[in-house]
N, C-alpha and C positions, 0 to 999 in steps of 0.2 A: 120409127125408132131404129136407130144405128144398134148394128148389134158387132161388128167389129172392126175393127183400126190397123192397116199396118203403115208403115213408115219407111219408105227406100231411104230418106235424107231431108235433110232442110229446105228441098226444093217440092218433094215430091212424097204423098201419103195416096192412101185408098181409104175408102170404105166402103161399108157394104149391110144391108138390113133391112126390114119387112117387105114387103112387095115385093123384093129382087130389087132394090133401088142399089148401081153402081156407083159411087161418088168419087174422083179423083182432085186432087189437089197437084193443080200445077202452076208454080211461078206465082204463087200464094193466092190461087182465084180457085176452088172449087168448082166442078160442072160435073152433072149428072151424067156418066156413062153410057146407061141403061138403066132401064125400071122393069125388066121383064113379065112381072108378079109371080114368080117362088120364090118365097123369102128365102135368102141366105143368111148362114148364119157365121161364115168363117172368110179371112181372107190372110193371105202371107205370098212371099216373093220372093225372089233376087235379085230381079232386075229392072227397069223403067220398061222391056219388052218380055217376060215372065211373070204376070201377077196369076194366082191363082184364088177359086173363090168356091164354096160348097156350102150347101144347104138344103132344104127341104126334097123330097122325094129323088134322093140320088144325084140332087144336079150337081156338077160341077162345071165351071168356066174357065176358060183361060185367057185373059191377057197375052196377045203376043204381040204387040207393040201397034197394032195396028184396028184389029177386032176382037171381040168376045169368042171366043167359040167354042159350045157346048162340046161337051165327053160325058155322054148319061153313061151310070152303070146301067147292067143288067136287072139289078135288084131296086127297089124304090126306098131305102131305108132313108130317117134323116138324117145328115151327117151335121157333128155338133165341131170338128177341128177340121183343118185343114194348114199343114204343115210338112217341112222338106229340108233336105241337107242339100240339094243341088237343082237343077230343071229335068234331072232324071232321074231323081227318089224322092218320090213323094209319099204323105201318108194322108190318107183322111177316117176320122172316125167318128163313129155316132149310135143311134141307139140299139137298143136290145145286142150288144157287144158288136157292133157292126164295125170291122176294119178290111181299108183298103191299101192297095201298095200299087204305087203307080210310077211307069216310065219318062211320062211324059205326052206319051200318046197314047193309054189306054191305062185301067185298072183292073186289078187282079184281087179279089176279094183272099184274105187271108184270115186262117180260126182263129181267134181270140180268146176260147175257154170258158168265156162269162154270158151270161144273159143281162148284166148290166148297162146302162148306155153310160158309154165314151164320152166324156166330154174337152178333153183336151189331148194334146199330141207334141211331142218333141223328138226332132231327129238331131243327134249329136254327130253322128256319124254314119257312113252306109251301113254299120255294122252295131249299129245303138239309137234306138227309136225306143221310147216308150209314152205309153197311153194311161191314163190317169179316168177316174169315173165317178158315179153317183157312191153313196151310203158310205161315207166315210171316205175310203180311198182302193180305188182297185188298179193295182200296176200292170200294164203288160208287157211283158217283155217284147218288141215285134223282131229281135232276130237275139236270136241265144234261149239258153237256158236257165239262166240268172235272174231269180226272182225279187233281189232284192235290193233294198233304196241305195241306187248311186248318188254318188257327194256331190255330182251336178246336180241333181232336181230339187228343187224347195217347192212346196204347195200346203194349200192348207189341210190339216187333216180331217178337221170337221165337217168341211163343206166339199172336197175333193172338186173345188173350184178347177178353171182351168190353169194350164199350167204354162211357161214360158223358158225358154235357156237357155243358153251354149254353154255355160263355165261356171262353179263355184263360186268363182269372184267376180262374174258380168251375169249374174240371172235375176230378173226381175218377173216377179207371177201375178197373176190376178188376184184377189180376196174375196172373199165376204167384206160387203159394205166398203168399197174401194177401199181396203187394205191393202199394202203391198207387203 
């Protein structure tokens, strides 16, 4: 089972899901990456040599145009997002409030306040990241002190699905029951 989708362009997509299977789409032919076995459950990018991917027990992978290459945290949490505003700010987050902030070449486990799991993540800017989670909706702020819904983010409330966005007038989320 496919458990995420990104999309650089009309040439070129990822995906990624159970067993650690990496799937690329390129010049409209799909081919397995990798199958590692830890399932992943996130992937996002910027570029056809920047793809990044997180899941089960801390892994995360990088795409650099050429191979995969692991960057395990320290901690074995699962991460449920993995998202970024550059190839040098990245966020990943996932259960029991687990957030990361990452350079590029390493992450940095940062507090998030909640024993919640994280299931989604959006960076707007270096200076604007927020984390969305189970039982309704739990925001985190990951740089300020501002706790409350900017007029970027749409999500559901009910389900504190994941979340997706740059802009009020270009954001499209996940749902319950592929709702948008």
């Amino acid at each position: 089972m496919l458990t995420s989708v990104w999309v650089l362009n009309a040439d070129e997509a990822w995906a990624t899901g159970e067993s650690g299977v990496v799937l690329r789409r390129k010049g409209g032919t799909w081919s397995v990456v990798t199958d590692q076995g830890t399932t992943l459950t996130s992937v996002w990018g910027t570029a056809s040599d920047d793809v990044w991917f997180a899941g089960d027990f801390g892994k995360t992978l990088h795409w650099d145009g050429k191979a995969l290459v692991e960057l395990q945290l320290k901690e074995y949490p699962r991460l449920n997002a993995i998202a970024g505003c550059s190839r040098a700010e990245l966020w990943a987050v996932g259960d029991r409030g687990a957030i990361y902030r990452g350079d590029g070449a390493s992450w940095t486990q940062v507090p998030s306040g909640t024993e919640r799991s994280l299931s989604g993540v959006v960076c707007l800017s270096p200076t604007n990241a927020w984390a969305v989670g189970e039982e309704g909706v739990t925001l985190v702020p990951l740089e300020g002190e501002n706790r409350t819904l900017p007029s970027s983010i749409f999500f559901d409330f009910a389900t504190g699905a994941p979340v997706f966005g740059r802009a009020a007038t270009a954001a499209y989320f996940d749902g319950a029951d592929g709702r948008l």
